[in-house]
C-alpha positions as CSV (number, residue, x, y, z in Angstrom):
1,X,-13.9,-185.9,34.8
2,X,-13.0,-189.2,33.5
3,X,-11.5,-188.7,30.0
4,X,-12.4,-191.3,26.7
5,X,-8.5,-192.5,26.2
6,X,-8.4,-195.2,28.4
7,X,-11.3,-196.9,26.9
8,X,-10.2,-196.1,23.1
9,X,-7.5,-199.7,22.7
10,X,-11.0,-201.9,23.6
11,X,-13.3,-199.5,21.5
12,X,-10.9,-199.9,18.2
13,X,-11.5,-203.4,18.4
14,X,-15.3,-203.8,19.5
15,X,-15.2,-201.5,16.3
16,X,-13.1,-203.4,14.2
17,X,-15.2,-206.7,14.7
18,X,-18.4,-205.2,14.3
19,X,-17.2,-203.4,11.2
20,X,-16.2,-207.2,9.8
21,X,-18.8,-208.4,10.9
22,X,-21.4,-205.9,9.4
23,X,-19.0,-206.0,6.3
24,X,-19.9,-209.7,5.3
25,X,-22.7,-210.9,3.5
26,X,-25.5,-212.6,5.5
27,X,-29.3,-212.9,6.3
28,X,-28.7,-208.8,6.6
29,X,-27.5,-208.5,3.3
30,X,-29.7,-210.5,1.3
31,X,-33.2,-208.9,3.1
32,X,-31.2,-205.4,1.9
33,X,-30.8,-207.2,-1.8
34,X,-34.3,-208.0,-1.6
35,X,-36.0,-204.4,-0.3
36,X,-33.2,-202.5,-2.1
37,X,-34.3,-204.4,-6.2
38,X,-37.3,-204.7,-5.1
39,X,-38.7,-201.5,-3.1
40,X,-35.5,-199.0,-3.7
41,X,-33.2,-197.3,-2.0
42,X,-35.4,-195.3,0.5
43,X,-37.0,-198.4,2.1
44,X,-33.8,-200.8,2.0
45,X,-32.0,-197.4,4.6
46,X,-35.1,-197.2,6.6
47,X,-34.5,-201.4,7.4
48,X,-30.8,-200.6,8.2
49,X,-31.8,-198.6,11.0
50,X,-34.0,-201.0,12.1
51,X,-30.8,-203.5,12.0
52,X,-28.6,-201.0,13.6
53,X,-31.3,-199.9,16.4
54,X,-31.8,-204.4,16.6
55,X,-27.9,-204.1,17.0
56,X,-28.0,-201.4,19.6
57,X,-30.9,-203.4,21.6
58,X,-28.4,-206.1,22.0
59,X,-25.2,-204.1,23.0
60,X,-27.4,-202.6,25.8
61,X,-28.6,-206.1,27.1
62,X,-25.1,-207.3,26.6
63,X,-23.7,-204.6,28.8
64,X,-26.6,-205.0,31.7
65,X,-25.9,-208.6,31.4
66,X,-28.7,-210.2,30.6
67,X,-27.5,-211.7,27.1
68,X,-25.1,-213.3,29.3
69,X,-28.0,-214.7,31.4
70,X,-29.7,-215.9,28.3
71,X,-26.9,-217.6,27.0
72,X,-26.8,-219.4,30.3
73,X,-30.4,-220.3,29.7
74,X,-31.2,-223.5,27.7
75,X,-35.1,-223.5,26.7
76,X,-34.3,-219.6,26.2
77,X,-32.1,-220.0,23.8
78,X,-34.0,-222.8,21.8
79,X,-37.2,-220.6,22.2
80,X,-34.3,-217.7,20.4
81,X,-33.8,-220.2,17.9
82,X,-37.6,-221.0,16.5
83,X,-38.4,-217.6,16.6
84,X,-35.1,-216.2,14.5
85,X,-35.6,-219.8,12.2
86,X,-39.5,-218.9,11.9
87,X,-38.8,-215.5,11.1
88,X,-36.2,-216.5,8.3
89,X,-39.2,-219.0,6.7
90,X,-41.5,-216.1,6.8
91,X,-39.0,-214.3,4.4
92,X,-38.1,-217.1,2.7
93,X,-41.8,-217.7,1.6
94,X,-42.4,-214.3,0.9
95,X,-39.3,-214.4,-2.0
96,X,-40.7,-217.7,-3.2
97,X,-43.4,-215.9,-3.9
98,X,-42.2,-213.1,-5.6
99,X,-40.0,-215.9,-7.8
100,X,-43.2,-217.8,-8.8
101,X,-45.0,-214.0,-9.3
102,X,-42.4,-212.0,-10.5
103,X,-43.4,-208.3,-9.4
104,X,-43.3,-205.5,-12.0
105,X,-40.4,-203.7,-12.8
106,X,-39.2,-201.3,-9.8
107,X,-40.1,-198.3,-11.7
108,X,-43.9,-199.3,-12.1
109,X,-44.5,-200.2,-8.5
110,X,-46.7,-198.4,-6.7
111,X,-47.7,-200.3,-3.6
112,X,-44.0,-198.9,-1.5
113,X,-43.6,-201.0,2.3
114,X,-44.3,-198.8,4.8
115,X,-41.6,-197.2,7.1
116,X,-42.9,-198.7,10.1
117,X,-42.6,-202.0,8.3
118,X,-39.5,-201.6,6.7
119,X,-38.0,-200.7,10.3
120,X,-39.3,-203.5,12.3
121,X,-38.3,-206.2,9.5
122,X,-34.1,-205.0,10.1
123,X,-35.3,-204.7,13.6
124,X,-36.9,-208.1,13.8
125,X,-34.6,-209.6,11.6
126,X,-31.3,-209.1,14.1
127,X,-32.9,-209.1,17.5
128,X,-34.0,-212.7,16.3
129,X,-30.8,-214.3,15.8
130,X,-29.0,-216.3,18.3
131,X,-25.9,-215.8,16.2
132,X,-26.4,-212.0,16.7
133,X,-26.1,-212.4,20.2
134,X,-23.0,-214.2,20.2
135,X,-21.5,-211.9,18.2
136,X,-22.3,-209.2,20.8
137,X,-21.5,-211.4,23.9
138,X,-17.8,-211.9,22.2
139,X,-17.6,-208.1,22.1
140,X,-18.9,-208.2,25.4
141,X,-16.3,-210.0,26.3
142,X,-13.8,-207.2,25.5
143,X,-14.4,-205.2,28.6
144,X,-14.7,-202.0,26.7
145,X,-17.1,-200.1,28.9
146,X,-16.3,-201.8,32.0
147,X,-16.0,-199.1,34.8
148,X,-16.9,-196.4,32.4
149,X,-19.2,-193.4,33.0
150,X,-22.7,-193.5,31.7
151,X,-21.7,-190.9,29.0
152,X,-19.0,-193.3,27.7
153,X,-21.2,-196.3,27.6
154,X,-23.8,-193.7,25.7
155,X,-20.9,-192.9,23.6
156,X,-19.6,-197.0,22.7
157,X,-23.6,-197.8,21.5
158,X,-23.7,-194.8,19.6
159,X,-20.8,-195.7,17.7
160,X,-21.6,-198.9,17.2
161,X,-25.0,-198.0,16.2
162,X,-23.6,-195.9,13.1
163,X,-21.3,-198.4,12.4
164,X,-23.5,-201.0,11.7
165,X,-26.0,-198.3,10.4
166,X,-22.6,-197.1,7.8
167,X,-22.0,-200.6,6.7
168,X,-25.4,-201.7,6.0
169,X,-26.2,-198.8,4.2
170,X,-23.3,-199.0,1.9
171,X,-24.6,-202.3,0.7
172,X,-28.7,-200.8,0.3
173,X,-27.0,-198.1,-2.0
174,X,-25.0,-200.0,-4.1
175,X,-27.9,-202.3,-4.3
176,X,-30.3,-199.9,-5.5
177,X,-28.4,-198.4,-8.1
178,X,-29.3,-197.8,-11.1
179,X,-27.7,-200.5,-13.3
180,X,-28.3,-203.5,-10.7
181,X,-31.5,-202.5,-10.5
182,X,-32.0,-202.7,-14.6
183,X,-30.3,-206.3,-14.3
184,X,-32.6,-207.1,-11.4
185,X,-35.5,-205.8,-13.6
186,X,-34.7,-209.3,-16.2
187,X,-33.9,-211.7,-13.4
188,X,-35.8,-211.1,-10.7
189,X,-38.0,-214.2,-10.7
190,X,-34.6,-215.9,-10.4
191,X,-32.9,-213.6,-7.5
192,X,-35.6,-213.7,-5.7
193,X,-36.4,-217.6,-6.1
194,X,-31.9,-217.7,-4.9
195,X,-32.8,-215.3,-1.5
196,X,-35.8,-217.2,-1.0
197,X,-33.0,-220.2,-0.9
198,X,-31.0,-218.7,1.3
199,X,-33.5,-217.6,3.9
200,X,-34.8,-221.4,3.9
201,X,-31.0,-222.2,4.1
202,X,-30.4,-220.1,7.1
203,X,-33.6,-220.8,8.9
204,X,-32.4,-224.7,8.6
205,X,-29.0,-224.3,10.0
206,X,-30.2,-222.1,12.8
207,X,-33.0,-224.6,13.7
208,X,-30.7,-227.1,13.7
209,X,-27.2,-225.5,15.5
210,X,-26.3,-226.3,19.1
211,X,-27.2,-223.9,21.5
């Protein structure tokens, strides 16, 4: 039986990227800000598995090739594009909204998203973004599965699935706790009126990138 050591040097630094990557603030990070002041803790860790399971989604078409077909792909990549900038506006409206209508305090909420929902708008969020896939294409790149056994290839999207999972979900805690969430509680017209910026923001520069 083929053992896991050769594959460990390429798997460090699939892992090391990822981790970096996950690490930095981004559209991610400010839909977590949002769910996490807005909707708690619960709901901001159901959307980081949707971003992890988005994440995984990628890594599998990555390895079967066909993000590497679709980057090949012109008009596939521009239809990538509208969707991930469309999707971004769709969020960025829905904080404009909250900054004009500042919802009640977290505490006195009683309308909570949804799992479902929660899920699919982490999952929607990163299987969206043409910058996601290049991300995954460079790691791709690395070779780190290549001529492994299905059980290591099970094992490299696992990992990377709880890594992304472990470094999303360290931002939704610290997010939710309690004293951001008191500070959130006075400013929120105007935190949600700077995501709703940054959404916009990112939808423009995605719209507008080369592909």
């Amino acid at each position: 039986m083929e053992t896991l050591l050769p594959f460990l040097p390429a798997f460090a630094v699939a892992f090391g990227i990822l981790f970096v990557g996950a690490s930095s603030p981004g559209p991610a990070v400010a839909m977590l800000m949002g769910l996490s002041l807005g909707q708690g803790r619960r709901t901001a860790l159901i959307a980081c598995t949707g971003i992890a399971t988005g994440s995984a989604t990628i890594n599998i078409l990555t390895i079967l090739g066909v993000g590497l077909i679709l980057s090949q792909m012109a008009w596939a990549m521009i239809l990538l594009k509208i969707l991930g900038a469309a999707y971004l506006a769709w969020l960025a409206l829905g904080a404009f909204r909250k900054a004009i209508h500042p919802p009640p305090p977290p505490v006195a909420m009683e309308r909570v998203m949804p799992a479902h929902r929660a899920f699919a708008t982490g999952y929607l969020l990163q299987v969206t973004n043409p910058k996601a896939i290049a991300f995954w294409l460079a790691i791709a790149a690395l070779g780190a599965t290549e001529g492994a056994p299905l059980w290591v290839i099970a094992l490299f999207v696992a990992g990377l699935w709880l890594t992304s999972f472990v470094c999303h979900a360290a931002w939704a805690v610290a997010l939710s706790a309690a004293p951001v969430r008191s500070a959130y509680g006075y400013a929120r017209g105007w935190i949600e009126g700077a995501l709703g910026a940054f959404f916009l923001f990112a939808a423009v520069k995605l719209v507008t990138a080369r592909v």
